[in-house]
C-alpha positions in Angstrom: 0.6 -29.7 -26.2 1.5 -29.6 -22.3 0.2 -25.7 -22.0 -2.9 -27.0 -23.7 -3.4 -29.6 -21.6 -3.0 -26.7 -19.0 -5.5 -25.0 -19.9 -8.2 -27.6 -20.4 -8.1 -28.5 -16.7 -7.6 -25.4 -15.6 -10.7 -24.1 -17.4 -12.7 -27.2 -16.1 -11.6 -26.9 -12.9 -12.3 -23.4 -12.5 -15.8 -23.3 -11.9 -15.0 -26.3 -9.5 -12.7 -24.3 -7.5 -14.1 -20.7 -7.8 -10.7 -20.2 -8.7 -8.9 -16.9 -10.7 -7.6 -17.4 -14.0 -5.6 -15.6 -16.5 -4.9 -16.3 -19.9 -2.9 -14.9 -22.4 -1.5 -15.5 -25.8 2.3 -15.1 -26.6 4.4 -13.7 -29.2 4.0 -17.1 -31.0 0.5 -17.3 -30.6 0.2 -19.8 -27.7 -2.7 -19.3 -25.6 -1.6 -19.6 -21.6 -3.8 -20.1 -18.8 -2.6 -19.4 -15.0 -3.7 -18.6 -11.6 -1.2 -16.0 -11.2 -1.0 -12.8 -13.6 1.2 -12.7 -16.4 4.4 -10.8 -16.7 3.9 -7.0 -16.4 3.0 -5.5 -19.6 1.5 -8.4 -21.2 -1.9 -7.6 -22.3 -4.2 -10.5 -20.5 -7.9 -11.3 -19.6 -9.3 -12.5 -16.5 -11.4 -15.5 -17.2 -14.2 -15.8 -14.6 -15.6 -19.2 -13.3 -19.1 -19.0 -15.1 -16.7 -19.7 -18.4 -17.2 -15.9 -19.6 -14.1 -13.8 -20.5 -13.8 -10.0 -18.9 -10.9 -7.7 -18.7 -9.6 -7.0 -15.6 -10.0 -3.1 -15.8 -11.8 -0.9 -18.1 -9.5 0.9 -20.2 -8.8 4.6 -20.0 -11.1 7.1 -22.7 -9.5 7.1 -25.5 -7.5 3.7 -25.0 -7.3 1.1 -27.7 -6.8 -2.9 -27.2 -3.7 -2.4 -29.1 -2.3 1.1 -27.2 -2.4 -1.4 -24.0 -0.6 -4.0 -25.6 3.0 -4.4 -24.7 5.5 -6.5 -26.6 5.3 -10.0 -25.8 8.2 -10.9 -24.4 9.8 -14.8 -24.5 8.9 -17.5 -21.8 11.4 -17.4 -19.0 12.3 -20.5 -17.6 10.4 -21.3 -14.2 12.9 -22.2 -11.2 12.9 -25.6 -10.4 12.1 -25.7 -7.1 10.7 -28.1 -4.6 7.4 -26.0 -4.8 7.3 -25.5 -8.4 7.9 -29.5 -9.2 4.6 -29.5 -6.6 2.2 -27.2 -8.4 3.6 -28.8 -11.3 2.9 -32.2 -10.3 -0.7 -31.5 -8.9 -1.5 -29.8 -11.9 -0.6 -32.9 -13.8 -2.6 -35.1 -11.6 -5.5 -33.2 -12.4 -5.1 -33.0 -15.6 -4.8 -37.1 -16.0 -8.1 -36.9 -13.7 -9.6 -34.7 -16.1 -8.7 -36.6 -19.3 -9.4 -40.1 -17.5 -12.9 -38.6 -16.1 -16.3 -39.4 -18.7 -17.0 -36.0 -18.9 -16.2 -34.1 -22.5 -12.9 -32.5 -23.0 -12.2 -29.4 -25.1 -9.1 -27.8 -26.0 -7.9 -24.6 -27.9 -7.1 -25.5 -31.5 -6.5 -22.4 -34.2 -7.8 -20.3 -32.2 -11.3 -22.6 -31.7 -12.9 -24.6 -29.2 -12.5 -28.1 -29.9 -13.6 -31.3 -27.9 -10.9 -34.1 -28.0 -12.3 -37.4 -29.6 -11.1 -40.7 -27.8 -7.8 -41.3 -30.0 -6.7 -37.9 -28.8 -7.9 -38.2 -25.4 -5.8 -41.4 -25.2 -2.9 -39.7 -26.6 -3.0 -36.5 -23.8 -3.5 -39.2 -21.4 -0.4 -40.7 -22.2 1.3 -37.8 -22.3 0.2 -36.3 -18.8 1.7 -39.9 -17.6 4.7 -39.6 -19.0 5.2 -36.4 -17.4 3.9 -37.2 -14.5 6.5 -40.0 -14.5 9.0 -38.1 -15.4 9.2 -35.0 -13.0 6.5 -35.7 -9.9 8.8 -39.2 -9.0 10.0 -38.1 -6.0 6.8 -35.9 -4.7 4.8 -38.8 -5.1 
């Protein structure tokens, strides 16, 4: 639930921000959102700030979606660093601003669009703050 919550601010945000995003789905089906690429050879889409979805390149003639597809590889760890607590921490903050804002809230269920009601709004709330909590203590 903490990717999802991810990508929810990260895709409201984005038009915000005029900012790049990537997302991408893994080997187990979760959908990731970023502002930096994926690992090389992961098939991805570049998600533009008007909310429409666009690959980054056009393929070659005579390319299929699945002759670009590479084997998704596993997750690796990200270094805890000073840095990556930060981004990590910022994100959080605006994901509790999102979730805590009046405007509607969607997130990626199955594979569909779906706006949280206020149970589950309440519940990612909570969850964003314990996180928060958790590891942004000492950026505060």
């Amino acid at each position: 639930m903490h990717r999802s919550l991810i990508a929810v601010a990260l895709l409201l945000l984005a038009p915000l921000a005029a900012a790049q995003v990537y997302k991408w789905t893994d080997a187990s089906g979760t959908v990731h959102y970023s502002e930096a690429p994926p690992a090389q050879g992961t098939k991805y889409e570049k998600v533009t700030t008007t909310g429409t979805v666009e690959p980054l390149a056009a393929p070659a003639p005579g390319e299929t979606a699945q002759s670009r597809e590479a084997p998704a590889e596993p997750a690796k760890p990200v270094a805890d660093t000073p840095e990556n607590r930060s981004k990590m921490c910022d994100t959080l903050k605006a994901n509790l601003a999102a979730l805590q804002g009046g405007g509607p809230v969607v997130m990626q269920q199955d594979g569909k669009n779906v706006a949280l009601d206020d149970a589950q709004r309440k519940q990612q709330i909570a969850s964003a703050q314990a996180q928060y909590d958790q590891f942004c203590q000492q950026v505060r």
